[in-house]
C-alpha positions as CSV (number, residue, x, y, z in Angstrom):
1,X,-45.4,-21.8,50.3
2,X,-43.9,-23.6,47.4
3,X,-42.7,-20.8,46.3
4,X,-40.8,-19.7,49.5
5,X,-39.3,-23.2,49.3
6,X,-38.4,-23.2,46.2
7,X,-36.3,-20.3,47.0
8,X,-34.7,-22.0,50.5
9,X,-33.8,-24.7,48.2
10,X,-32.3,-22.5,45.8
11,X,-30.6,-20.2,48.8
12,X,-29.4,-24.3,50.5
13,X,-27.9,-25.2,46.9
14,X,-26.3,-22.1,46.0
15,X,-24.2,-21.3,49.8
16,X,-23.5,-25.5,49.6
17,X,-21.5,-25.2,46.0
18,X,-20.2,-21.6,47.2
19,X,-18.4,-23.4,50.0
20,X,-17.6,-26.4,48.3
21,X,-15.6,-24.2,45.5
22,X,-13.8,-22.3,48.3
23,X,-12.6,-25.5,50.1
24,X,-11.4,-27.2,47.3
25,X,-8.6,-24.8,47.4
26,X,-7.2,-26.4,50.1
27,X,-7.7,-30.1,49.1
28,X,-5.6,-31.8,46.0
29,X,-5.7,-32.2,43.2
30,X,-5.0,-28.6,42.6
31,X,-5.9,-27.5,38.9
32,X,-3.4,-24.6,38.8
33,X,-3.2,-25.1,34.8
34,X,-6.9,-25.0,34.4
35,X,-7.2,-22.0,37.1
36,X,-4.7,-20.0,34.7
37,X,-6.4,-21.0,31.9
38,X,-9.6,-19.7,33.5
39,X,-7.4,-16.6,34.0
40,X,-6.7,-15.9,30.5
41,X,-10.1,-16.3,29.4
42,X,-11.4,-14.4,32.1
43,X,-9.2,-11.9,32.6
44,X,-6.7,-11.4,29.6
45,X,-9.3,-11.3,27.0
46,X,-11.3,-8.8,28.8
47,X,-8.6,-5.8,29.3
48,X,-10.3,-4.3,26.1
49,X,-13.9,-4.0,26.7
50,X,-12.7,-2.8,30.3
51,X,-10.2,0.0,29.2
52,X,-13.2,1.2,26.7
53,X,-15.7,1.0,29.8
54,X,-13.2,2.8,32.2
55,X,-12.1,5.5,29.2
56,X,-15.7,6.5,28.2
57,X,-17.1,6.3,32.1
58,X,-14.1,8.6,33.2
59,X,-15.0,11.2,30.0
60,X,-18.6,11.1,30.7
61,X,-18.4,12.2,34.7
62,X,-16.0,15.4,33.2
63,X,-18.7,16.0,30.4
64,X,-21.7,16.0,32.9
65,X,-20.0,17.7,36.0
66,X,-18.2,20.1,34.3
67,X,-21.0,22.7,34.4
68,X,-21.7,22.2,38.0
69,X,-18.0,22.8,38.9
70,X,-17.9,25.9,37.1
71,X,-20.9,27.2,38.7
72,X,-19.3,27.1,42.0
73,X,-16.0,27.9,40.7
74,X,-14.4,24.8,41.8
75,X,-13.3,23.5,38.3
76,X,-9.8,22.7,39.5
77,X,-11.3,19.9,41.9
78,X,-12.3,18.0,38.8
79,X,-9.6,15.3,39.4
80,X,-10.5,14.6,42.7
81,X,-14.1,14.0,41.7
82,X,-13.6,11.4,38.5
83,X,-10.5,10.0,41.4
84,X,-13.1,9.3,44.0
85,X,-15.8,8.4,41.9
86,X,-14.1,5.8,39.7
87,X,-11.9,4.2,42.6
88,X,-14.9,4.2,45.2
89,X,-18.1,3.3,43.0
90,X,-18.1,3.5,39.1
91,X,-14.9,1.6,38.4
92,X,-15.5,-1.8,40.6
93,X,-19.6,-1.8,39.9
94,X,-19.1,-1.3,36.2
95,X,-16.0,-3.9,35.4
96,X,-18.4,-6.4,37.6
97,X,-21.0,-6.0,35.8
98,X,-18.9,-6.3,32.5
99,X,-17.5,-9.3,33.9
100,X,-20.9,-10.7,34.4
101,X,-22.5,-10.3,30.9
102,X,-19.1,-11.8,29.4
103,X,-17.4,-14.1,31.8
104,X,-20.2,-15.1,33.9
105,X,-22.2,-15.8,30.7
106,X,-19.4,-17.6,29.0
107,X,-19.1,-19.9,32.6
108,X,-23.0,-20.5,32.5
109,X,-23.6,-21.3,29.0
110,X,-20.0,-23.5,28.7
111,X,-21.1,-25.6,32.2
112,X,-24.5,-25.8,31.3
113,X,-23.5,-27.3,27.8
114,X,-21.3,-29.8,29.5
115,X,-24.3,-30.9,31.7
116,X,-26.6,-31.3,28.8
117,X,-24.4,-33.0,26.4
118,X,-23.6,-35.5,29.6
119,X,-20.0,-34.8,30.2
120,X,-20.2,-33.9,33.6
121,X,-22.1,-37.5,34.2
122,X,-19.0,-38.9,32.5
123,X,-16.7,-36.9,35.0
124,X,-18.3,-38.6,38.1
125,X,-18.2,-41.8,36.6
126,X,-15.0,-41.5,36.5
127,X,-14.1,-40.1,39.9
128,X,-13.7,-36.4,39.2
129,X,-15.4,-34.4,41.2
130,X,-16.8,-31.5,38.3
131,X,-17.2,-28.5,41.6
132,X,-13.7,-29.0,42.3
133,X,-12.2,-29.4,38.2
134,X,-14.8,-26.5,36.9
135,X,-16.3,-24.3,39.4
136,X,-13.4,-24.0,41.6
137,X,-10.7,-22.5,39.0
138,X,-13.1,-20.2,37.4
139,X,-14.4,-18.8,41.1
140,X,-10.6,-18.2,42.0
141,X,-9.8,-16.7,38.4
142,X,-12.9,-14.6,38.7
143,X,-12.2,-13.1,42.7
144,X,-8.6,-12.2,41.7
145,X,-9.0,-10.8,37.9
146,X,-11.8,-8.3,38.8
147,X,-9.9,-6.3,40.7
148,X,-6.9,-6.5,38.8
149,X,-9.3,-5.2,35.9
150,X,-10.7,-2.7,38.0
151,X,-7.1,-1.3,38.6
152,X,-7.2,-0.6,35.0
153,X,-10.3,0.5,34.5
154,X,-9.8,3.0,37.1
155,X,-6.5,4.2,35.3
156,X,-8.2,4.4,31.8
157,X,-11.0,6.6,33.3
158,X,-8.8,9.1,34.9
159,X,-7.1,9.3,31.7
160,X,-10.6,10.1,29.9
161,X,-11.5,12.7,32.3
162,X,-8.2,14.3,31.9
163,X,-8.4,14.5,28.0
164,X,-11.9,15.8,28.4
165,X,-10.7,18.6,31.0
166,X,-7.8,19.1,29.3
167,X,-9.7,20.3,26.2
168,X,-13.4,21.2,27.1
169,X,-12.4,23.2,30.2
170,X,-8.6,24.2,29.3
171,X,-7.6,22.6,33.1
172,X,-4.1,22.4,34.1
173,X,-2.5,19.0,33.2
174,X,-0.4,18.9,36.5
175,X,-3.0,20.5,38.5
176,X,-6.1,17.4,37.5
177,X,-3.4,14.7,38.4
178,X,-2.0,16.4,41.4
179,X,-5.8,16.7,42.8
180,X,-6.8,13.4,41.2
181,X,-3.9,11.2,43.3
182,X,-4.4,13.5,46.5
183,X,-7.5,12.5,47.1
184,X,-6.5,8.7,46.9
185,X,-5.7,7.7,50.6
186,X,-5.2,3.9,52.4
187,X,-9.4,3.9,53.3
188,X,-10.0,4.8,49.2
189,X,-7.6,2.4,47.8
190,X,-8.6,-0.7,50.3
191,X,-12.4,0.1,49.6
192,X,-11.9,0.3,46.1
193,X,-9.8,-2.8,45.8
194,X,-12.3,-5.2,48.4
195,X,-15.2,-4.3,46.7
196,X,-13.8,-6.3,43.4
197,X,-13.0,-9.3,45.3
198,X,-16.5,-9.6,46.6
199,X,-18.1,-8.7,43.3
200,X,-15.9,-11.5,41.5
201,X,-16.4,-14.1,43.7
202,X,-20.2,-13.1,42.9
203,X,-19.8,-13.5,39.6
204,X,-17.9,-16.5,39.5
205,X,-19.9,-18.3,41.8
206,X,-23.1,-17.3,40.3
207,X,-22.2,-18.5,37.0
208,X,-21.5,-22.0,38.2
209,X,-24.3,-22.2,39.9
210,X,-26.6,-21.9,37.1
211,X,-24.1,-24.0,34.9
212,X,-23.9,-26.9,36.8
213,X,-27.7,-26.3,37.5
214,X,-28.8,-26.4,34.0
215,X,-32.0,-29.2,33.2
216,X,-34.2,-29.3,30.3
217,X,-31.5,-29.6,27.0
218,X,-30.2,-26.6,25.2
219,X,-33.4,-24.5,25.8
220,X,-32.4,-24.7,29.6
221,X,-28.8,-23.5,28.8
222,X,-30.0,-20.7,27.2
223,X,-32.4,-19.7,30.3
224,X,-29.8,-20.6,32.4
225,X,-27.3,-18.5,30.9
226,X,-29.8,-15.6,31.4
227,X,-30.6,-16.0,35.0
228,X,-27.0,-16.2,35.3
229,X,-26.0,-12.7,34.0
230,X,-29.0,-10.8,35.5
231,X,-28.8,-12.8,39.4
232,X,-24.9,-11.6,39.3
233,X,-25.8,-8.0,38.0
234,X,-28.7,-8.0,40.4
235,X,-26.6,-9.3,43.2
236,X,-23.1,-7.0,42.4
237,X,-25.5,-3.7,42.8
238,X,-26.9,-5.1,46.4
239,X,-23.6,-6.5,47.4
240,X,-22.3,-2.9,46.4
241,X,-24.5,-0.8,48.8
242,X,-24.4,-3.3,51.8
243,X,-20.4,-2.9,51.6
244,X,-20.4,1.0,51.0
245,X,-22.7,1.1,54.0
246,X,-20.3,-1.3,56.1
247,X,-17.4,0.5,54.8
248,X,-19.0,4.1,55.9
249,X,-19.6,3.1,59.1
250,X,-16.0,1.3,60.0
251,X,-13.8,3.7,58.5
252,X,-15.6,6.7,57.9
């Protein structure tokens, strides 16, 4: 029974800060310079690791479906395949869970030092409330950088997949865009694009959770940064099959 509790509490604490962060928005002060700062850090300096993720990702579904198409002849539908299964699935789940071993990380470890080192203590005392200063800016810079990253690591895997058809299975340029940007209609592009959002506001949530929640010195940040990157990896992949299956049954 502790244990159940333990995990109400931990459920109780997690939806109250969730809230909190969201309706700070609408209460000042507003930290718009710290929220593009979060921005930067969040989004900016993770363009690279992305476009590598999205390049490689989009290379690897040509390499492995290659074969199959040509079995069935249908080689010159490779475009819509890497188009659908970038935008739909591989693109948003795999910048998330980027995002949450380096930004979510970063948020835990970077909270959870304050905490230890007292500075958040200090912040109170001197009538700053830390949810609304720290965990707000970095929730909104996290909900509205995902899917601006998954926009580009969609685009860098399409380009992978062409280079690969282009010169494993000699496919018309022309023809793997023309199929790839067909198959992209309103229901695609709206799932692909709220799917980020959600897995975002995941990770940025999740990683000032377990920041502001950090007890026990430096020993805890470095647990807490842990629970942190595997709750929001663990948490993106559940949100990401409760939303397909909501999205199948509304639209599809």
């Amino acid at each position: 029974m502790d244990f159940l509790y333990k995990i109400l509490y931990e459920v109780e604490e997690f939806v109250t800060l969730t809230i909190r962060s969201v309706t700070n928005i609408f209460r000042r002060p507003r930290y718009i310079q710290d929220t593009f700062q979060q921005m930067e850090t969040i989004g900016v300096r993770s363009v690279l690791i992305v476009v590598l993720v999205g390049f490689f990702t989009g290379g690897v579904l040509a390499l492995q479906t290659s074969k199959s198409l040509k079995a069935f002849g249908a080689v010159n539908l490779m475009g819509q395949l890497i188009s659908l299964s970038l935008i739909r699935e591989m693109g948003p789940v795999l910048t998330a869970l980027m995002l949450a071993g380096r930004a979510g990380s970063g948020i835990a470890s970077e909270l959870g030092s304050m905490v230890v080192t007292e500075q958040i203590s200090a912040m109170r005392a001197l009538g700053t409330d830390p949810v609304k200063k720290l965990a707000t800016p970095r929730v909104i810079a996290c909900t509205t950088m995902v899917p601006l990253l998954t926009v580009i690591a969609d685009l860098f895997g399409l380009i992978g997949g062409w280079i690969v058809s282009f010169y494993n299975l000699r496919l018309n340029t022309a023809l793997y865009w023309n199929t790839a940007f067909r198959a992209i209609d309103y229901n695609v592009v709206l799932e692909g694009l709220m799917k980020p959002v959600v897995f975002g506001f995941i990770v940025g949530s999740v990683g000032c959770y377990y920041g502001l929640g950090t007890r026990g010195g430096t020993r805890g940040v470095g647990r807490n940064t842990t629970q942190a990157v595997v709750t929001a990896s663990i948490m993106v992949i559940v949100a990401d099959f409760f939303l397909g299956k909501l999205i199948l049954e509304l639209w599809h």
